[in-house]
Structure formats: C-alpha cells, structure tokens
N, CA, C and O atoms as a GROMACS GRO file, in nm:
protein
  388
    1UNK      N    1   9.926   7.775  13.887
    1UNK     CA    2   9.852   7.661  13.934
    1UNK      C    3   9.886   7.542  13.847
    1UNK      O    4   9.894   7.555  13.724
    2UNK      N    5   9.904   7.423  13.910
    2UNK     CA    6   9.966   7.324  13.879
    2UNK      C    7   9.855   7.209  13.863
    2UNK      O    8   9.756   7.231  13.933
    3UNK      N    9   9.850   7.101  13.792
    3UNK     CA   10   9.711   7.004  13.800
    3UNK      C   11   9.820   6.922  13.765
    3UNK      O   12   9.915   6.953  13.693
    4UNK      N   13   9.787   6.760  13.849
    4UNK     CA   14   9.839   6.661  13.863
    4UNK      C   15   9.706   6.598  13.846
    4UNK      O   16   9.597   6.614  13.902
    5UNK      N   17   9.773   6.476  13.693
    5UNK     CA   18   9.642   6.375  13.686
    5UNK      C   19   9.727   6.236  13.730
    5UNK      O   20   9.848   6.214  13.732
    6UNK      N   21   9.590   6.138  13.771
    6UNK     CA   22   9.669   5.988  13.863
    6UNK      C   23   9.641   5.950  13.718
    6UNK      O   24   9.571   6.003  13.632
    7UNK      N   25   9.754   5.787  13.719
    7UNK     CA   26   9.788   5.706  13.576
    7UNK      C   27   9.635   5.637  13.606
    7UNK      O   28   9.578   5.603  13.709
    8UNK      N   29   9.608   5.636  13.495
    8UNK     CA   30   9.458   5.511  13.522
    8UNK      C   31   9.463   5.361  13.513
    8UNK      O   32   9.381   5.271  13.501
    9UNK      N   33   9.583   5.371  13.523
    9UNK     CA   34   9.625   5.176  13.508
    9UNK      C   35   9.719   5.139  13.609
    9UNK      O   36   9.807   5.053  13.605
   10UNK      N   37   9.683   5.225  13.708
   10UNK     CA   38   9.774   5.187  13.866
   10UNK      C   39   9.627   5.121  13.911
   10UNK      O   40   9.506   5.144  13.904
   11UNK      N   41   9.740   5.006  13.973
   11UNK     CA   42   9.630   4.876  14.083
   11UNK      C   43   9.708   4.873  14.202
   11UNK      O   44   9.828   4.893  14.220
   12UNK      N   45   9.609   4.842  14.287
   12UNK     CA   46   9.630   4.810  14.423
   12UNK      C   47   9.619   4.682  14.451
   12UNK      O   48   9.511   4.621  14.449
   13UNK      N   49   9.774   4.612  14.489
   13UNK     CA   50   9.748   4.483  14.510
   13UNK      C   51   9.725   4.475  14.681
   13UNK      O   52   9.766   4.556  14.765
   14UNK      N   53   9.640   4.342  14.704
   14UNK     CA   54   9.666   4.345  14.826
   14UNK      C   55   9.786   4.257  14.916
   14UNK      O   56   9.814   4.139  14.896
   15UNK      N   57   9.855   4.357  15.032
   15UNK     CA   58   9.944   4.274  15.049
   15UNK      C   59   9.907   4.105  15.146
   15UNK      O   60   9.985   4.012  15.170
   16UNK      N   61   9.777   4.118  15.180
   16UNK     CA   62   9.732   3.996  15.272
   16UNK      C   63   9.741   3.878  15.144
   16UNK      O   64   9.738   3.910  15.025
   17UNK      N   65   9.749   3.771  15.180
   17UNK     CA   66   9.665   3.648  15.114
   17UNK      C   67   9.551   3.625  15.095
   17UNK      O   68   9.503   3.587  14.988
   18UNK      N   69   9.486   3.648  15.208
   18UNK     CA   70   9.326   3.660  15.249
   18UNK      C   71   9.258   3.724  15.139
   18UNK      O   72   9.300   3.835  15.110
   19UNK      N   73   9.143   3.668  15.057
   19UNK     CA   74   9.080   3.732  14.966
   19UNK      C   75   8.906   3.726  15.092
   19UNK      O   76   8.816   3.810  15.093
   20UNK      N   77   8.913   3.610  15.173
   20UNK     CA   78   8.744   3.618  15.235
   20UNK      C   79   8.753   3.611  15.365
   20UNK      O   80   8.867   3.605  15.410
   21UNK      N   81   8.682   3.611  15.425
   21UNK     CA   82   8.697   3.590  15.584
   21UNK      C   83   8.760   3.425  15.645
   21UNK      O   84   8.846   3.380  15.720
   22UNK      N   85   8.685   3.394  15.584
   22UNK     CA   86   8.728   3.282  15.592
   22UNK      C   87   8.893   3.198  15.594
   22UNK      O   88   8.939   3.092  15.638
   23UNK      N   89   8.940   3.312  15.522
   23UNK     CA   90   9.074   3.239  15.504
   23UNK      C   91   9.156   3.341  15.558
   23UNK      O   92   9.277   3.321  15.563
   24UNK      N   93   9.110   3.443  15.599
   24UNK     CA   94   9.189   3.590  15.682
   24UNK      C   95   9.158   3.440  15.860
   24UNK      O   96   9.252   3.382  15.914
   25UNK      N   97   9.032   3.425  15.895
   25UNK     CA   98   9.021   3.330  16.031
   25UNK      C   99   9.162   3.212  16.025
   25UNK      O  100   9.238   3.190  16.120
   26UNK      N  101   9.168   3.163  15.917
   26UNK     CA  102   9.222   3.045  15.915
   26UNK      C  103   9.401   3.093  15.862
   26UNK      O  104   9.487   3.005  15.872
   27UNK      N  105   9.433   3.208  15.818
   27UNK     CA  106   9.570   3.291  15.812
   27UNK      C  107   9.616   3.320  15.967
   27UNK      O  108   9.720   3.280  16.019
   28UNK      N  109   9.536   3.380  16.015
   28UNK     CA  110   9.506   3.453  16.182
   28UNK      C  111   9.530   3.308  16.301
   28UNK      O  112   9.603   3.327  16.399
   29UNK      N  113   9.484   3.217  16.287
   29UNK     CA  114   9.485   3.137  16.324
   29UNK      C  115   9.558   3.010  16.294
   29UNK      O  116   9.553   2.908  16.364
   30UNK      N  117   9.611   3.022  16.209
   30UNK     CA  118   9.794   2.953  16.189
   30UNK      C  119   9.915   3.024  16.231
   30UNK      O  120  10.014   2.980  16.290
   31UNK      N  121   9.892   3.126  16.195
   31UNK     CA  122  10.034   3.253  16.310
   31UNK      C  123   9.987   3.218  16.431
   31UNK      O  124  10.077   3.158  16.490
   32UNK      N  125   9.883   3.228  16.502
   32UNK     CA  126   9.865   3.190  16.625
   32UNK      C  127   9.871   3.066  16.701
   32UNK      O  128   9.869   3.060  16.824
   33UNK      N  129   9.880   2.940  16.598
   33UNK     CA  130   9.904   2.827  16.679
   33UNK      C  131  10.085   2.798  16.662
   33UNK      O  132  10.162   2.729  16.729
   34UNK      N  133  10.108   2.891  16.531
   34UNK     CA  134  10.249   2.862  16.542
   34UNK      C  135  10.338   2.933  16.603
   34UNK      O  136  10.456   2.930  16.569
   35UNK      N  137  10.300   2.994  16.684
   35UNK     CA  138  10.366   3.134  16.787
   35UNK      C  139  10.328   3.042  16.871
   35UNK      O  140  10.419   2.968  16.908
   36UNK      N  141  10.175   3.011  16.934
   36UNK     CA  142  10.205   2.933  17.081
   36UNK      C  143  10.216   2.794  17.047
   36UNK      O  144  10.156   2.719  17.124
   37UNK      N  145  10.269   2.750  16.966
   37UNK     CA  146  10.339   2.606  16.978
   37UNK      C  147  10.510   2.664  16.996
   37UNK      O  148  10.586   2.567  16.999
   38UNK      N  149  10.543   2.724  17.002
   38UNK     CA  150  10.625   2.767  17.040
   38UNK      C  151  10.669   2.781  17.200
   38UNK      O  152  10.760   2.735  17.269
   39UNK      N  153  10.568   2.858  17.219
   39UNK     CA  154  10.543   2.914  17.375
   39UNK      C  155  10.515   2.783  17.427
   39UNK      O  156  10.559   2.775  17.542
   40UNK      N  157  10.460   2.677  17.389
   40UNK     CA  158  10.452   2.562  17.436
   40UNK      C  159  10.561   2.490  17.489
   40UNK      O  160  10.585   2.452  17.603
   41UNK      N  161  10.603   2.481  17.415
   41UNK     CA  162  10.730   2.357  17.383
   41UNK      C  163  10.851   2.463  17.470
   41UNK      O  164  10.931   2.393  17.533
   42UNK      N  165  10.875   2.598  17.482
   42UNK     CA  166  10.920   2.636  17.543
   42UNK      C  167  10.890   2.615  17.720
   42UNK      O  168  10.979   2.615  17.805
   43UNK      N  169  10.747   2.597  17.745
   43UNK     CA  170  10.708   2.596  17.864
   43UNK      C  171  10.718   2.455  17.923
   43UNK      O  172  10.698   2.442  18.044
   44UNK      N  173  10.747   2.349  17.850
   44UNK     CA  174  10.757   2.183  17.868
   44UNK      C  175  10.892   2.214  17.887
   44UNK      O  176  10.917   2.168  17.999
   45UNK      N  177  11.036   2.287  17.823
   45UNK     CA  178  11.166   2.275  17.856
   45UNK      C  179  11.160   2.317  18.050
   45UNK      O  180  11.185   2.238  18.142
   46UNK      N  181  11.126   2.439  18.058
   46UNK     CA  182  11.099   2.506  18.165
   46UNK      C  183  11.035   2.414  18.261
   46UNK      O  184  11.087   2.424  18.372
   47UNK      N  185  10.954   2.340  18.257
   47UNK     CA  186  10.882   2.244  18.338
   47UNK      C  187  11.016   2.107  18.349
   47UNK      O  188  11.037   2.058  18.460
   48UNK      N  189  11.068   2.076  18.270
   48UNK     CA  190  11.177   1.992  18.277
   48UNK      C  191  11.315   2.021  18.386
   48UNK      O  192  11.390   1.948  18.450
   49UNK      N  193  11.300   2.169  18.365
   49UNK     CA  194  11.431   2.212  18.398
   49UNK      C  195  11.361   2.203  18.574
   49UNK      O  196  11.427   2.128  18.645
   50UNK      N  197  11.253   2.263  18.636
   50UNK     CA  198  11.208   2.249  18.690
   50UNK      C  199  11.202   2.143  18.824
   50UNK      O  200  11.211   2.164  18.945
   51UNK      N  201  11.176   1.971  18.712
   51UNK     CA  202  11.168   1.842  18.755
   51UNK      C  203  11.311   1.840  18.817
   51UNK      O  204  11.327   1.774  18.920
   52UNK      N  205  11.430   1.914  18.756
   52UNK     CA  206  11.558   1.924  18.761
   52UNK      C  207  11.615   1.970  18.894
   52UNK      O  208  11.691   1.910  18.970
   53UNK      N  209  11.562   2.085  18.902
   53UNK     CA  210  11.645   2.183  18.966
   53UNK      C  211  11.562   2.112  19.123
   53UNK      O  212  11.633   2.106  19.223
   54UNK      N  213  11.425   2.064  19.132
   54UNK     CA  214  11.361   2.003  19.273
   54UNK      C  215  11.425   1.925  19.326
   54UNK      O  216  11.397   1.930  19.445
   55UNK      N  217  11.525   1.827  19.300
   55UNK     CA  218  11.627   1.747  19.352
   55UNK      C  219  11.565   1.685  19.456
   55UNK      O  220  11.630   1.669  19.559
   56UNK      N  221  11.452   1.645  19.451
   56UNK     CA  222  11.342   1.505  19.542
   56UNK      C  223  11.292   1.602  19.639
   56UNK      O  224  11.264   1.554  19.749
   57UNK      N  225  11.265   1.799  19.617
   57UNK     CA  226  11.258   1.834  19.740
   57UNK      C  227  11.052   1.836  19.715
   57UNK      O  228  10.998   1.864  19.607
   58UNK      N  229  10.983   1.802  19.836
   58UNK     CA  230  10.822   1.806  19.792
   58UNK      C  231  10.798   1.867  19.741
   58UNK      O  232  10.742   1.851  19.633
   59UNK      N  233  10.833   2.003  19.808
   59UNK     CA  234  10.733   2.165  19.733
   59UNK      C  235  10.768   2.207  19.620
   59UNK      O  236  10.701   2.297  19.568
   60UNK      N  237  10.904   2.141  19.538
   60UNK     CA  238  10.965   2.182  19.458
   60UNK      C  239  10.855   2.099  19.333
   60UNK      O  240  10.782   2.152  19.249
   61UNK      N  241  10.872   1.998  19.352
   61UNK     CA  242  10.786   1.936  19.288
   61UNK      C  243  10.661   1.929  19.272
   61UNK      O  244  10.611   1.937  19.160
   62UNK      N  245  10.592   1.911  19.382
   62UNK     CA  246  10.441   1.987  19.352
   62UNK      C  247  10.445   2.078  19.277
   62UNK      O  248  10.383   2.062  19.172
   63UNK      N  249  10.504   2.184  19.293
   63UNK     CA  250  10.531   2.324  19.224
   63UNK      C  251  10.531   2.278  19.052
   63UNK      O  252  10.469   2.333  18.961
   64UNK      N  253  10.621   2.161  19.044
   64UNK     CA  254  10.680   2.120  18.882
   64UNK      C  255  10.526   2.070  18.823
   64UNK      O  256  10.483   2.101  18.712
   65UNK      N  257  10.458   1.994  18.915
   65UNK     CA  258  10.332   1.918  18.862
   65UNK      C  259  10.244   2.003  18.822
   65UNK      O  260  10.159   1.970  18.739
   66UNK      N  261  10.250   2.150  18.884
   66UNK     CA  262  10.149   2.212  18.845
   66UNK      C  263  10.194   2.297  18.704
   66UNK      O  264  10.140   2.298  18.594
   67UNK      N  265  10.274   2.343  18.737
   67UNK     CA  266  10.348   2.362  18.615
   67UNK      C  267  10.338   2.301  18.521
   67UNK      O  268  10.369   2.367  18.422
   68UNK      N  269  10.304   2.190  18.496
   68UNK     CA  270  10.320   2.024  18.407
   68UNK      C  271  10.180   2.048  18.378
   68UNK      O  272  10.152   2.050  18.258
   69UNK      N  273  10.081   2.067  18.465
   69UNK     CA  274   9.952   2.063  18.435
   69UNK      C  275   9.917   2.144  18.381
   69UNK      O  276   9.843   2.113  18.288
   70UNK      N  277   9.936   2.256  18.396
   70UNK     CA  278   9.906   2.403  18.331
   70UNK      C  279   9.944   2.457  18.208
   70UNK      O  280   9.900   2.560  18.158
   71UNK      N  281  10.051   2.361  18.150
   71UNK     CA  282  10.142   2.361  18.004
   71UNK      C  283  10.029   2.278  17.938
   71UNK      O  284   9.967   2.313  17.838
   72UNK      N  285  10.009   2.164  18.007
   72UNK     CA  286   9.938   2.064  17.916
   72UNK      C  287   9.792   2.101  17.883
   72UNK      O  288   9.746   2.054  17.779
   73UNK      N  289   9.710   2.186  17.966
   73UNK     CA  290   9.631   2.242  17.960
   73UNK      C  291   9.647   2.359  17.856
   73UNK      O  292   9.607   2.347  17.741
   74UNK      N  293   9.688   2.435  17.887
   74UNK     CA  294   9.731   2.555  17.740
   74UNK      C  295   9.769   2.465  17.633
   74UNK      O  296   9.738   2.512  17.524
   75UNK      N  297   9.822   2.361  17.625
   75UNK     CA  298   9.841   2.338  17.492
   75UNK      C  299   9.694   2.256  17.410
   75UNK      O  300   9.664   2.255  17.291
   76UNK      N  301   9.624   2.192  17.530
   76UNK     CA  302   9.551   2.161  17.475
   76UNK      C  303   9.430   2.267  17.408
   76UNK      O  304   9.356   2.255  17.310
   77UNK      N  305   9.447   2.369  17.503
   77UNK     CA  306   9.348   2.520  17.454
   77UNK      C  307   9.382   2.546  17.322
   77UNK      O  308   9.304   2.580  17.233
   78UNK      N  309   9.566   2.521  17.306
   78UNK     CA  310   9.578   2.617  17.195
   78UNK      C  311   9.551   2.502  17.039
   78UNK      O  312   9.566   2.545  16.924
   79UNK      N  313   9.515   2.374  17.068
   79UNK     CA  314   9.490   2.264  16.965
   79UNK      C  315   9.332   2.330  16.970
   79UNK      O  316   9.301   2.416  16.887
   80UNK      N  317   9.247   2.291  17.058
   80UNK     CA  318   9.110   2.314  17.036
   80UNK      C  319   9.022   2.439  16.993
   80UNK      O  320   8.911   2.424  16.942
   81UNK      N  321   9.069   2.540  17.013
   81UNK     CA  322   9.139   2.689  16.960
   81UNK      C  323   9.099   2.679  16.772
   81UNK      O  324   9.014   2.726  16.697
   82UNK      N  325   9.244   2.571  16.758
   82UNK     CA  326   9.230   2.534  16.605
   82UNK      C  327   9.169   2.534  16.534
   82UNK      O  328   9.141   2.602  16.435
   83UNK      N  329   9.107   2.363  16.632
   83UNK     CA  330   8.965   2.301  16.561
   83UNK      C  331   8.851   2.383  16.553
   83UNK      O  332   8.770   2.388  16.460
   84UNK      N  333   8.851   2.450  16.662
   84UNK     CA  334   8.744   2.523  16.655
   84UNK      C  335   8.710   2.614  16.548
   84UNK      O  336   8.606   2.603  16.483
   85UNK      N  337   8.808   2.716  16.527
   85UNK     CA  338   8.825   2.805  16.437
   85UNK      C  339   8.824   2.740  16.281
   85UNK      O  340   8.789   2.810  16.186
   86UNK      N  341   8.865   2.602  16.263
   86UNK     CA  342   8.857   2.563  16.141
   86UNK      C  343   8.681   2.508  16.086
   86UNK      O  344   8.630   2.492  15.975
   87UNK      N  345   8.631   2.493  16.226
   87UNK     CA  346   8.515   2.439  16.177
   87UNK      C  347   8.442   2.593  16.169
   87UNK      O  348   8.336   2.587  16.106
   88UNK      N  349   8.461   2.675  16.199
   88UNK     CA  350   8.340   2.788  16.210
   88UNK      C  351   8.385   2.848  16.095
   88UNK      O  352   8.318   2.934  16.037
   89UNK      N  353   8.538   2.794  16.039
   89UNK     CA  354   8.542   2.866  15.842
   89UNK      C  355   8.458   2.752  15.804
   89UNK      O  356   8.350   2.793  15.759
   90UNK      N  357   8.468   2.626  15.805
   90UNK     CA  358   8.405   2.545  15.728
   90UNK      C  359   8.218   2.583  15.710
   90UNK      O  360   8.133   2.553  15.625
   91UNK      N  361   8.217   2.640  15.801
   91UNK     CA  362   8.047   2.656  15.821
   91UNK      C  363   8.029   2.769  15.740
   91UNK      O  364   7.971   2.764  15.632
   92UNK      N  365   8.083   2.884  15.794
   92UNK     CA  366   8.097   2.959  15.707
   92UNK      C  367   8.070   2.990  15.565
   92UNK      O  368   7.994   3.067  15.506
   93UNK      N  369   8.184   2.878  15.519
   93UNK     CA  370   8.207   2.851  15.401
   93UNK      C  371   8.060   2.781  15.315
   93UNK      O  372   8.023   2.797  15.199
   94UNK      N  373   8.001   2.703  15.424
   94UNK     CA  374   7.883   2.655  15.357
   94UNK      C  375   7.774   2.673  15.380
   94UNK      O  376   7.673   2.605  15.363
   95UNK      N  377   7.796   2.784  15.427
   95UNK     CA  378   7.665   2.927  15.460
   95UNK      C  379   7.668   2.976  15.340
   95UNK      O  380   7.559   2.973  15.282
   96UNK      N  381   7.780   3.031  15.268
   96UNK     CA  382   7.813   3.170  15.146
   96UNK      C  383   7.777   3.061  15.048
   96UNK      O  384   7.706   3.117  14.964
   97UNK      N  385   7.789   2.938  15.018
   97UNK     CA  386   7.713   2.881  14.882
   97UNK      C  387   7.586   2.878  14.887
   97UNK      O  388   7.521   2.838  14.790
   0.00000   0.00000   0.00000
C-alpha cells in the first residue's frame, strides 16, 4: 500500500478575469457585442449586396428595405443590450457597498 501526500503550496489560479459578478456580466457582455458587431456589419454588406443584385426590380427591393430594417434593428438591440447590462453592474456595484 502506497500513500500519496498533495504539496501544500499548490494554488489554483483562476483562469477567468472575473473576480465578481459584476465584471464576469460586463466580460460576458463584451464577447457578445463583439461577436455581434460582427454579425452586424456582416449583415449591412449582405443588405448592400442585396440593393445590388435588385437592379430597380420592386420586390427585390422591398425585400432589401426590410432587410435594411431588420439589421438596423438588431444592431440597435445589440447597443441597448450593452447599456443595459452596464447599468445593472453599475447598480449592482452600488448595492455591494
């Protein structure tokens, strides 16, 4: 029989940044606006190409406007999204003092 003792001066770092909630919301929520600002700006090329490819035809274009509307709308979700999330750390934050 064999006995294995652990070193007593091993630490566990953590690999997050995040030490509080607060800043795990506001970590979580910068990958997420910078992934769909992405998806954004991808979906404005696509809406361009769109304006493009309709060549003055109606339905083509209606089609592009909505498209146009529906980008601008998600992007504005994914700004207010932000704010939002930054103010509910800020509150947060001045809840725990």
């Amino acid at each position: 029989m064999f006995f294995v003792f652990a070193a007593s001066s091993a630490t566990l770092d953590n690999p997050l940044k995040w030490d509080t909630l607060e800043g795990a919301v506001a970590g979580i929520m910068s990958v997420i606006v910078k992934v769909g600002a992405i998806a954004v700006i991808l979906a404005f090329i696509w809406v361009g190409w769109m304006y493009v490819k309709a060549q003055g035809a109606p339905k083509d274009i209606e089609a592009a406007h909505k498209a146009f509307q529906y980008t601008v709308i998600g992007a504005l979700v994914l700004l207010g999204a932000d704010v939002i999330a930054n103010l509910i750390a800020g509150t947060v934050k001045t809840i725990q003092k």
